[in-house]
KOLFIGU-189158 format. One record per residue (C-alpha): x, y, z. Coordinates in nm, 3 decimals, always signed. Layout:
<seros>
+---------+---------+---------+
:      c1 :      c2 :      c3 :
+---------+---------+---------+
:       X :       Y :       Z :
...
+---------+---------+---------+
</seros>
This chain:
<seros>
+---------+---------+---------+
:      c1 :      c2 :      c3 :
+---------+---------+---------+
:  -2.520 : +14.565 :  -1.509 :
:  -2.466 : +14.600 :  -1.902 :
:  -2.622 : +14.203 :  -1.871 :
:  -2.906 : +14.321 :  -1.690 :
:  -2.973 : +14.671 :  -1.923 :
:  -2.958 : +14.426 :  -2.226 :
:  -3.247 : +14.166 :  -2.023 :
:  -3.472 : +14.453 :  -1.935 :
:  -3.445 : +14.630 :  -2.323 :
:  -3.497 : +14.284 :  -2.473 :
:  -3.806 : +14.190 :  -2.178 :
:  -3.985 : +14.508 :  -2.262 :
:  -3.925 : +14.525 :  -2.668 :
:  -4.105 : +14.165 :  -2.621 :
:  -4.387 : +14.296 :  -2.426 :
:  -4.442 : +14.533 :  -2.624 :
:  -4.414 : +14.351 :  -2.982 :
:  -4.560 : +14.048 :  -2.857 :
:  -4.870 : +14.034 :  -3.023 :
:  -5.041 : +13.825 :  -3.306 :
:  -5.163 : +14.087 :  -3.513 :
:  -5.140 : +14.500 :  -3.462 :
:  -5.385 : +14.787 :  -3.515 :
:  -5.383 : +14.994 :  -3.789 :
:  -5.611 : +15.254 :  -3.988 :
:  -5.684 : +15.231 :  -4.354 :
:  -5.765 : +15.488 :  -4.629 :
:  -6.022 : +15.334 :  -4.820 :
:  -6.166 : +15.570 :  -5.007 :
:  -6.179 : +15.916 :  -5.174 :
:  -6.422 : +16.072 :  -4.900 :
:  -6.491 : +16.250 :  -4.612 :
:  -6.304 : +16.046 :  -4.317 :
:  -6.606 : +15.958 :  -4.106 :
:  -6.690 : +15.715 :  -4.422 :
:  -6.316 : +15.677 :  -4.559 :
:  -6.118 : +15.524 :  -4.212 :
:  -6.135 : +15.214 :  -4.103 :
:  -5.944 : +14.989 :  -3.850 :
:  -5.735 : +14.692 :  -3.979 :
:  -5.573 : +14.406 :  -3.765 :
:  -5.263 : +14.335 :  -3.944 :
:  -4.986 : +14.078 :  -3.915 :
:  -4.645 : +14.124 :  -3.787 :
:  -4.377 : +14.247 :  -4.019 :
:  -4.158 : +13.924 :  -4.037 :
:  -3.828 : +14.128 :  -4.248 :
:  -3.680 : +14.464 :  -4.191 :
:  -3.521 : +14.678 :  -4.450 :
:  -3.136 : +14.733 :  -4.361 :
:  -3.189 : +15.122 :  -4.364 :
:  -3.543 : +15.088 :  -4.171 :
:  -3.610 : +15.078 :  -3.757 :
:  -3.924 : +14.931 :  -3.621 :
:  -4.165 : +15.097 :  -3.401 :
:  -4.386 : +15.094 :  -3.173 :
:  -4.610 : +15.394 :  -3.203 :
:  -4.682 : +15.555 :  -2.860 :
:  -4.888 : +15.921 :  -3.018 :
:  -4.996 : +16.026 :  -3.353 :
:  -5.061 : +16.414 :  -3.439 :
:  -5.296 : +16.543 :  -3.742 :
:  -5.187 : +16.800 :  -4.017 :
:  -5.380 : +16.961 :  -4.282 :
:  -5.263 : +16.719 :  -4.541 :
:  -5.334 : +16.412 :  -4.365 :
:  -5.741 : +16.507 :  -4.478 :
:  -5.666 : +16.631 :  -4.801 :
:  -5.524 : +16.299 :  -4.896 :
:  -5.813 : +16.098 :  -4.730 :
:  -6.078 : +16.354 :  -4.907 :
:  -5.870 : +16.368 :  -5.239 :
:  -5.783 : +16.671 :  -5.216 :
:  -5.436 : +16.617 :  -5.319 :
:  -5.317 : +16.286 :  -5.441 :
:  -4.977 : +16.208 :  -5.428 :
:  -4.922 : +15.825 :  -5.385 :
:  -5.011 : +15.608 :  -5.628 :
:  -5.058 : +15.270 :  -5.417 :
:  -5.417 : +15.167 :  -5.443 :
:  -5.666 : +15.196 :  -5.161 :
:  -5.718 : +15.089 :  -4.964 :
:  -5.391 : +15.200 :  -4.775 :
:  -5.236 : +15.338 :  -4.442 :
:  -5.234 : +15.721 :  -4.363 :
:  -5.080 : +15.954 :  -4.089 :
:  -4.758 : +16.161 :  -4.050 :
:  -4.621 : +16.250 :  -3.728 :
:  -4.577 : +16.000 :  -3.463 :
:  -4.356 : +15.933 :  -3.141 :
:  -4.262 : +15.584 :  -2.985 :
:  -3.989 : +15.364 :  -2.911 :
:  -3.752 : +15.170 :  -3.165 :
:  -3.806 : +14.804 :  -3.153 :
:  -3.549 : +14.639 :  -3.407 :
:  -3.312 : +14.789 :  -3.638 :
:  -3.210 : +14.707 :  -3.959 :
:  -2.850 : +14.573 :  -4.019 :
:  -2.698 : +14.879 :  -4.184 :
:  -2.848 : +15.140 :  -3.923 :
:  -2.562 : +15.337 :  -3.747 :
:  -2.778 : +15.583 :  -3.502 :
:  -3.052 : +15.422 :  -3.362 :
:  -3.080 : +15.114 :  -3.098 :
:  -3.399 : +14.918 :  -2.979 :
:  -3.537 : +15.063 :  -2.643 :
:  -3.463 : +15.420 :  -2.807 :
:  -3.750 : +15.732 :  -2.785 :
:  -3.822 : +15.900 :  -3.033 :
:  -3.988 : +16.071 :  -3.302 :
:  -4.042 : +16.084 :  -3.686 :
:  -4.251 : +16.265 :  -3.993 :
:  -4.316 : +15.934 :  -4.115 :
:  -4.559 : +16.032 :  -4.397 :
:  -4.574 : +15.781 :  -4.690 :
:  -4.496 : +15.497 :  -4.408 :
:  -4.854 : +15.464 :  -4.267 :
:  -4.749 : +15.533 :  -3.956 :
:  -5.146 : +15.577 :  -3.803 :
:  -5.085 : +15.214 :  -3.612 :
:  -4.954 : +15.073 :  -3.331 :
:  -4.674 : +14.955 :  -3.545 :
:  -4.499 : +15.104 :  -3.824 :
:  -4.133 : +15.131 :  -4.047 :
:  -3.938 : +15.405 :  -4.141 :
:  -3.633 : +15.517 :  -4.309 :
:  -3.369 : +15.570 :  -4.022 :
:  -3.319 : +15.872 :  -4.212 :
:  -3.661 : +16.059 :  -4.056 :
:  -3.587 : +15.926 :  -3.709 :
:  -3.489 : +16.097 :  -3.438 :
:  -3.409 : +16.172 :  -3.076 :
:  -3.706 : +16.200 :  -2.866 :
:  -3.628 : +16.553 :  -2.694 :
:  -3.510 : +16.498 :  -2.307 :
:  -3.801 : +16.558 :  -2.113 :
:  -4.084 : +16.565 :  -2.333 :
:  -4.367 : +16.311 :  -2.356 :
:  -4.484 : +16.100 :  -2.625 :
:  -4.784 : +16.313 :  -2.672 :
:  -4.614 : +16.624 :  -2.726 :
:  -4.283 : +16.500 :  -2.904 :
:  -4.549 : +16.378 :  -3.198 :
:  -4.655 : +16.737 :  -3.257 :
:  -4.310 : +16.847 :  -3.381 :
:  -4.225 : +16.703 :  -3.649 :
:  -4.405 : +16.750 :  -4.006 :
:  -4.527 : +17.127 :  -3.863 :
:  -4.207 : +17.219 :  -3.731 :
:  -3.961 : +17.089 :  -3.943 :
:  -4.244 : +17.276 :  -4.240 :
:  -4.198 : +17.568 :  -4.007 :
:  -3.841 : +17.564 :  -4.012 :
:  -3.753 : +17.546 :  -4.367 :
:  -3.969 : +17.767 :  -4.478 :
:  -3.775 : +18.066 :  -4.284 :
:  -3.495 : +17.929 :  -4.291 :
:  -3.442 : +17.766 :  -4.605 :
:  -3.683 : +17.918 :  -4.881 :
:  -3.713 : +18.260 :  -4.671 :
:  -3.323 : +18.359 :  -4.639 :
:  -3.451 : +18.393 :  -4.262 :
:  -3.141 : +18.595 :  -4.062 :
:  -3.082 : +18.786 :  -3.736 :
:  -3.251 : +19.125 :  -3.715 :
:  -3.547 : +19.016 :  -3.987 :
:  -3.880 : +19.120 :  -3.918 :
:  -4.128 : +18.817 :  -4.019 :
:  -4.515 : +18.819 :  -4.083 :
:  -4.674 : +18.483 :  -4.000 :
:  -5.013 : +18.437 :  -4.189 :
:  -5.244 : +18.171 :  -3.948 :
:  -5.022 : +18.194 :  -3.609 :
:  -5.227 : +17.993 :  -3.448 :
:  -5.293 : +17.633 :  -3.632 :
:  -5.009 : +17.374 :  -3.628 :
:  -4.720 : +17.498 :  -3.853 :
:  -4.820 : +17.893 :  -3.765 :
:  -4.759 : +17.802 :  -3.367 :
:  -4.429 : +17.659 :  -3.417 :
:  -4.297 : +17.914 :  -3.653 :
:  -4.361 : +18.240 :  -3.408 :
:  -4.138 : +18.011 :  -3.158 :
:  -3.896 : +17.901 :  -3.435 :
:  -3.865 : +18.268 :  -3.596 :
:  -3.783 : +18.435 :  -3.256 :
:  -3.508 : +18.141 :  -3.193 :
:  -3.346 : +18.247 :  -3.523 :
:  -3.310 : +18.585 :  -3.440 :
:  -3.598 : +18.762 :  -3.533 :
:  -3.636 : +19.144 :  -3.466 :
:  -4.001 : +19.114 :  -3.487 :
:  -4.269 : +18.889 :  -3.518 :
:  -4.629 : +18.919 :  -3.663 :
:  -4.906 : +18.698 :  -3.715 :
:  -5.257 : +18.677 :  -3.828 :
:  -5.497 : +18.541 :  -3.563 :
:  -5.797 : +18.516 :  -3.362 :
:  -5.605 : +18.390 :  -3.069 :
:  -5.403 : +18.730 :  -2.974 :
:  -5.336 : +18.585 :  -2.586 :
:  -5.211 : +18.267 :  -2.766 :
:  -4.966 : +18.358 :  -3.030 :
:  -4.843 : +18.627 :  -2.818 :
:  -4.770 : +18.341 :  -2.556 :
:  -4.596 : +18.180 :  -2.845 :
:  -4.359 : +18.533 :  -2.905 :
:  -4.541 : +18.680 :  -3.133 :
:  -4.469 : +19.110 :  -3.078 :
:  -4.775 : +19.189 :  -3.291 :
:  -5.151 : +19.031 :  -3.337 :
:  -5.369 : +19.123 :  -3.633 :
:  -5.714 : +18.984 :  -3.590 :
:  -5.844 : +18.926 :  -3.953 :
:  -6.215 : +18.908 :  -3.840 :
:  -6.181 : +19.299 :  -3.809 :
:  -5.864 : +19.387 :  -3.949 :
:  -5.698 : +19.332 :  -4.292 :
:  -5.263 : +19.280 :  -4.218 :
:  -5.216 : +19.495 :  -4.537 :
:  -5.306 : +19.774 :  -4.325 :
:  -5.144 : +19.748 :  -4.052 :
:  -4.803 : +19.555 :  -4.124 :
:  -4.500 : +19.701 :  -4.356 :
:  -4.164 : +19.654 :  -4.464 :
:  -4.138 : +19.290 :  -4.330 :
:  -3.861 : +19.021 :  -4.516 :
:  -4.013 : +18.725 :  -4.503 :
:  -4.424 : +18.640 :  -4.555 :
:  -4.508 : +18.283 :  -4.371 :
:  -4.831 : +18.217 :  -4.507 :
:  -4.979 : +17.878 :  -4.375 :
:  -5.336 : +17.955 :  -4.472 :
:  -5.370 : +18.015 :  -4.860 :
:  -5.598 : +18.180 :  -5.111 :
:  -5.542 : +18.471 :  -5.352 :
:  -5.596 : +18.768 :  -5.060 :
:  -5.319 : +18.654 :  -4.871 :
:  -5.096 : +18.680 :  -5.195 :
:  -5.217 : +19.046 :  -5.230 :
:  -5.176 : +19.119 :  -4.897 :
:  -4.845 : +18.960 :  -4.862 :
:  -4.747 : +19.183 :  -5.114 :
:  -4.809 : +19.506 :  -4.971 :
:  -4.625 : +19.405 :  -4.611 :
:  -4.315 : +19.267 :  -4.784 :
:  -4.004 : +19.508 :  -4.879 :
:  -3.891 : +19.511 :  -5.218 :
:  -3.646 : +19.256 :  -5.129 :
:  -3.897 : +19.063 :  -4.927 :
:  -3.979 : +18.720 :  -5.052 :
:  -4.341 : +18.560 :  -4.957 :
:  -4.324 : +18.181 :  -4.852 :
:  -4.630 : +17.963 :  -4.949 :
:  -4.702 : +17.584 :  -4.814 :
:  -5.047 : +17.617 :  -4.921 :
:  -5.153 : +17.789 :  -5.272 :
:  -5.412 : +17.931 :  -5.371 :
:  -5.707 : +17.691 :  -5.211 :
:  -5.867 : +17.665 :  -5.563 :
:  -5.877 : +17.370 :  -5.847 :
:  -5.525 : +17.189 :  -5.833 :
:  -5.451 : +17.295 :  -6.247 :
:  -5.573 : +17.684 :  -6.138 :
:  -5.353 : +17.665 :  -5.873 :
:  -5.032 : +17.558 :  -6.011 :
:  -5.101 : +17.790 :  -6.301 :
:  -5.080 : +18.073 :  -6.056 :
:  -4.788 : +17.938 :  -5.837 :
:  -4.557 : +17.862 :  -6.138 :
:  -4.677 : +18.234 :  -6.305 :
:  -4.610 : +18.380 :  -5.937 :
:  -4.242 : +18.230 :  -5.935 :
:  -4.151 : +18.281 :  -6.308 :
:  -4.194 : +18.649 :  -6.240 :
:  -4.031 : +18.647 :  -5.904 :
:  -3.694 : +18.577 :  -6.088 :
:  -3.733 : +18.939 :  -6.252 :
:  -3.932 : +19.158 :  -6.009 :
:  -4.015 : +19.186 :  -5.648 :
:  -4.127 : +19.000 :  -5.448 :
:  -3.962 : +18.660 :  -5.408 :
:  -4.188 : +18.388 :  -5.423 :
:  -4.121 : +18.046 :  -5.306 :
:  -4.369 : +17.707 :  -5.222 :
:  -4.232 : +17.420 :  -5.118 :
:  -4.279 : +17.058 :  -4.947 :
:  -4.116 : +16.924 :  -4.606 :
:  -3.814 : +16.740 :  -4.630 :
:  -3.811 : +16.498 :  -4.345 :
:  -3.496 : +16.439 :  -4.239 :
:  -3.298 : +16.327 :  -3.851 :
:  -3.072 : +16.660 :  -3.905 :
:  -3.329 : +16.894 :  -3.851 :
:  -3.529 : +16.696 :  -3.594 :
:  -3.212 : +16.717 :  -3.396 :
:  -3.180 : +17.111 :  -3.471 :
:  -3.535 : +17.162 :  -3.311 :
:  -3.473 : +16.900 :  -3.041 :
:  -3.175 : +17.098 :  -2.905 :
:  -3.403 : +17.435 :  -2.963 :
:  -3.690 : +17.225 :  -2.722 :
:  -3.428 : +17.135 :  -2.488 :
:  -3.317 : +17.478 :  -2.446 :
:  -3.642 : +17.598 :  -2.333 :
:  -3.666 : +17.775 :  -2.724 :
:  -3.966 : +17.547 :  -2.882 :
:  -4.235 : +17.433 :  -2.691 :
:  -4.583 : +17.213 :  -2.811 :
:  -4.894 : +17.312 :  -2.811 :
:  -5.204 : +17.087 :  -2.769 :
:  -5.533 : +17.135 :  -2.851 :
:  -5.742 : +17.010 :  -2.583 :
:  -5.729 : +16.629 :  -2.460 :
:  -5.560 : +16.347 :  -2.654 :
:  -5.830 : +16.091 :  -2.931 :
:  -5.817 : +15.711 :  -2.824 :
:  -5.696 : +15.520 :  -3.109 :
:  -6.066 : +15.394 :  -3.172 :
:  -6.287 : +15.429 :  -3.481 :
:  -6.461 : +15.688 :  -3.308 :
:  -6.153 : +15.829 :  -3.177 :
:  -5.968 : +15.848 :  -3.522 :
:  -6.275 : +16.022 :  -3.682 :
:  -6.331 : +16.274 :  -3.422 :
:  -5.996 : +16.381 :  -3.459 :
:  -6.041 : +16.417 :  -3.825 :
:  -6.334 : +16.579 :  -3.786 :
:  -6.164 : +16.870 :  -3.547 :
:  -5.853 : +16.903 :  -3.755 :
:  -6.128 : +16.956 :  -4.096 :
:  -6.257 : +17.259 :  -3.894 :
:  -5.953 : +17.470 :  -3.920 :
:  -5.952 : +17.631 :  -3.638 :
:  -5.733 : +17.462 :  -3.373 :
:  -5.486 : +17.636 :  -3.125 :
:  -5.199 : +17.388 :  -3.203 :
:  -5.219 : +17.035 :  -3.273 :
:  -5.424 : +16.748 :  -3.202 :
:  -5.309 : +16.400 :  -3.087 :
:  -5.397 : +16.042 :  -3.102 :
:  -5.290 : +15.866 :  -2.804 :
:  -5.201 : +15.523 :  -2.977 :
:  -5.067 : +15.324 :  -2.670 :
:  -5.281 : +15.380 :  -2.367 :
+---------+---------+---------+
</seros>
């Protein structure tokens, strides 16, 4: 039987590898997508890195930052376009490299595979940012989770001091990082949750206790004496409203800034934090780190019923047209969880 297992791993890794040249999208300018994408047929990889694992991309999700590098918005590599993009993705390992301990071919899973251009049908990445593919969830939804919810995730946990019996205000409950941390702040023991949100039958599906619609209500109002400020959406109002919801003793998480000219902005942020070290409140921005430890924290919070995905309408084909569409959407800001490219069909 072990003979067999082995035949039937190595039968399908071949079907599915077994292919001249692979699909892949390219950044290839500093634009708006629907000029900047383009598809690429590319050639198998031919070596592995020891500490890599191979493969083959089943769904891609979008995240904020996934535009802003394509637009310019923020530029943080410096390999020369035109190059791969993408972040989250789920699939199934295909080769490993010699010094990986975890991982085996014919293995689900999922990864935050930013920096790795994981938009393709193939792609390599650090064993390090691979996990587990939760039991029971599909490829679709598994590649919502990571970037988001790991961002989620650390920022209560890690940068927000996030404990049992906190109350926690969530600014932007309903886009990709907002829906997972209502779910993620009520696993970790929160006494109550608010958000900021259109979507008051959503979020409140997600756990949420209270719904401020900003269209007709400012959170300053009507939230006090939180601990920890979430804010996923950005811009100077949210700073001064943060401000009067959070105890003295509060501290205000950031992922996003200010919104304005990158030197502006990291003026304010580093001003912001210099004085949080003397006065109230904490301040704290950050970036994800992707790592297998905390994919496997939220995997066992998915498989105990704790963190769910959330889709935003039918999954892109992993077209031109497809690709750009899905760009297009995720540009508009207002999505009830994430969207997904369905890469193997």
């Amino acid at each position: 039987r072990i003979r067999e297992r082995k035949f039937t791993l190595s039968f399908f890794c071949f079907i599915m590898t077994d292919k001249s040249t692979f699909k892949k999208v390219l950044h290839t300018a500093f634009a708006d997508p629907s000029t900047a994408l383009s598809f690429s047929n590319q050639k198998p990889y031919t070596e592995l890195d020891p500490t890599f694992v191979k493969i083959q991309v089943s769904a891609a999700s979008l995240n904020p930052i996934d535009y802003k590098l394509v637009t310019g918005a923020l530029k943080f590599s410096k390999k020369p376009l035109p190059r791969g993009l993408g972040s989250d993705i789920s699939g199934v390992v295909t080769e490993v490299g010699s010094e990986c301990k975890r991982l085996k071919v014919g293995d689900e899973i999922y990864s935050d595979a930013i920096g790795f251009s994981p938009l393709s049908e193939v792609c390599v990445v650090p064993e390090s940012k691979v996990s587990l593919k939760p039991a029971g969830m599909s490829f679709n939804e598994a590649a919502t989770i990571p970037l988001a919810a790991l961002t989620a995730l650390q920022a209560l946990r890690n940068k927000g001091g996030m404990k049992e019996g906190m109350k926690v205000a969530i600014f932007g409950g309903s886009g990709g990082v907002g829906s997972f941390a209502i779910q993620i702040a009520k696993a970790l023991g929160a006494a109550e949750v608010a958000t900021t949100s259109t979507n008051e039958d959503f979020c409140k599906g997600l756990g949420a206790d209270i719904v401020v619609n900003y269209k007709t209500d400012n959170a300053g109002d009507k939230l006090k004496d939180f601990d920890i400020v979430f804010d996923t959406v950005g811009g100077i109002d949210h700073w001064m409203m943060g401000k009067k919801i959070l105890k003295s003793t509060g501290t205000y998480v950031s992922i996003v800034g200010d919104g304005v000219a990158m030197g502006k902005m990291i003026g304010r942020v580093m001003w912001r934090k210099f004085k949080s070290n003397f006065f109230s409140p904490g301040y704290q921005i950050f970036f994800t780190d992707s790592n297998h430890t905390d994919l496997d924290f939220l995997s066992s919070l998915i498989e105990q019923g704790k963190l769910k995905a959330t889709i935003d309408g039918d999954a892109f084909a992993f077209d031109e047209a497809g690709v750009k569409a899905a760009f297009k959407k995720q540009m508009g800001g207002r999505n009830k969880g994430k969207l997904v490219i369905a890469v193997a069909t």
